[in-house]
C-alpha positions, 0 to 999 in steps of 0.5 A: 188572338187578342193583343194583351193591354198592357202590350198595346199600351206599350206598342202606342207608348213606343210609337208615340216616342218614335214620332215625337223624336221624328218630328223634334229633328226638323224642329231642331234642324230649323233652330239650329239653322235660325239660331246658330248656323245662320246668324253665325256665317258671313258672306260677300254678296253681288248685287248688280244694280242698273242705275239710269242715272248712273253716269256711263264714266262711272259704270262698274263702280264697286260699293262695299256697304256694311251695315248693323255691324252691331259688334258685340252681339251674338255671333259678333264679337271682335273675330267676326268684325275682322272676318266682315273687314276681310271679306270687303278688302278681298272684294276689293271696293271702290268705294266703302261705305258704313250704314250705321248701328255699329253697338249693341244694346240688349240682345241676349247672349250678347256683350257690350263692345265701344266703339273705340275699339271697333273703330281701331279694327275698321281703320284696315278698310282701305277703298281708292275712292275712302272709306265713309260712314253714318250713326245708326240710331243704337249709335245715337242711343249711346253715344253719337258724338263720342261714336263720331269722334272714335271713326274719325280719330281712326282716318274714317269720315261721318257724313250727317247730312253733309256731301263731298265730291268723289273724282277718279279720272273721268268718274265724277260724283257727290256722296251724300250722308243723311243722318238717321230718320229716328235719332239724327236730324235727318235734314235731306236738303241741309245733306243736298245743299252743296251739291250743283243741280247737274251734279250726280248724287250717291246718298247713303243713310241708315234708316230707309224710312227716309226714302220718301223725301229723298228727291229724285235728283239722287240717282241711288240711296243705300240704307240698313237697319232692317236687317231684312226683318232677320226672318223670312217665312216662305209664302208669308213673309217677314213678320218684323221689319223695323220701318214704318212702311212694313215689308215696303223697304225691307231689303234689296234694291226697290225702285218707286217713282224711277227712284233707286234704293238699296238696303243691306240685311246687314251683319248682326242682329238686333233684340233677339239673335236670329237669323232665318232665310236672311243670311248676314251679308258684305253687300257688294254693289256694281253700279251699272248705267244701262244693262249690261249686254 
């Protein structure tokens, strides 16, 4: 028996709507995933590092970085910043280290908080070996002086390319900070000049744009900025990595030439707030001198 049009016109119709809703879950799942749950979660991640150089006085040393704290964008506001300041003291770091972009400058949905006032919540960080930060360049687009004075109003050290000695017992080092490759001078021999040429060398900056002129005296450079590109598409990559070497220097620990580099994917966001296989993250570093056995 033929079916009526009007009947099969309304079975295509309904089977249609049933599709089309089937198909708007996954896309939903994935926005909300990329555009709330993701960028809004925080947590302290790992990573152990295998340093050559590292001296074996030093071994186990603990880094906290934080980095493109970017307070004031979404999902970043004041509550987040203290939950991120937690999270390091609950590691319980050697040493702390803060890579810049501390402001924010147009993210959607976002809301302008000064560095002053962030300032006044990182002062609870609290390391045995301190507590030290660089400018990133948005801190720069705003204010860097200003920005460097509100850290250091708070008992928090600015290295731009300046170094100081860190000694606890037997452990001996240099921490070198490298001002930003886009807005600060970035003079890596001016950042190096104190150091004595058999002294060991942690160097910390914002922008890994640098790395390539960062000589291999420096047993480990530790950035930011990239955010890890906030996206990751499986098999295709990260469409968008703020460097001008690509996906080169996006994130994690990168070894070229027996030179050592880390970056963080950092806390917040930057231009739009998402997030997708890149979760914001405390990086916690183990600086190890041989693999462990």
């Amino acid at each position: 028996m033929a079916i009526p049009l009007a009947n099969l016109k309304h079975h295509n119709s309904m089977t249609f709507r049933r599709a089309l809703i089937i198909l708007s879950i996954p896309v939903l799942a994935l926005g909300l995933w990329a555009f709330w749950w993701e960028p809004s979660s925080l947590h302290n991640e790992t990573h152990e590092l295998v340093i050559p150089s590292w001296p074996s006085t030093c071994e186990g040393l603990k880094v906290a970085v934080l980095s493109d704290l970017h307070v004031g964008s979404p999902f970043n506001h004041l509550d987040h910043l203290n939950t991120s300041i937690d999270l390091t003291l609950k590691a319980e770091p050697d040493l702390i280290l803060l890579a810049g972009d501390y402001v924010v400058h147009g993210v959607p949905g976002g809301e302008f908080v000064s560095p002053q006032e962030s300032a006044s919540h990182l002062a609870r960080l609290t390391a045995p070996l301190g507590v030290f930060a660089v400018l990133g360049n948005h801190d720069w687009w705003y204010d860097g002086p200003g920005t460097m004075n509100a850290f250091q109003q708070v008992g928090i050290q600015v290295l731009e390319d300046a170094s100081i000695p860190i000694t606890s017992d037997a452990c001996e080092f240099w921490l070198a900070g490298i001002s930003d490759f886009m807005e600060g001078a970035h003079d890596v021999p001016l950042a190096l000049s104190q150091i004595p040429g058999d002294g060991t060398i942690l160097a910390f900056t914002h922008n890994p744009d640098i790395f390539p002129e960062v000589p291999s005296r420096v047993a480990l450079t530790v950035a930011g900025h990239t955010h890890g590109g906030q996206v990751h598409i499986p098999f295709i990559g990260r469409p968008v990595v703020p460097s001008q070497y690509g996906e080169r220097f996006a994130i994690g620990h990168i070894i070229e030439n027996e030179r050592h580099l880390f970056v963080t994917p950092g806390i917040g966001t930057s231009i739009f707030p998402v997030r997708f296989l890149v979760p914001p993250e405390v990086s916690i570093l183990i600086l190890h001198s041989s693999p462990s056995t």
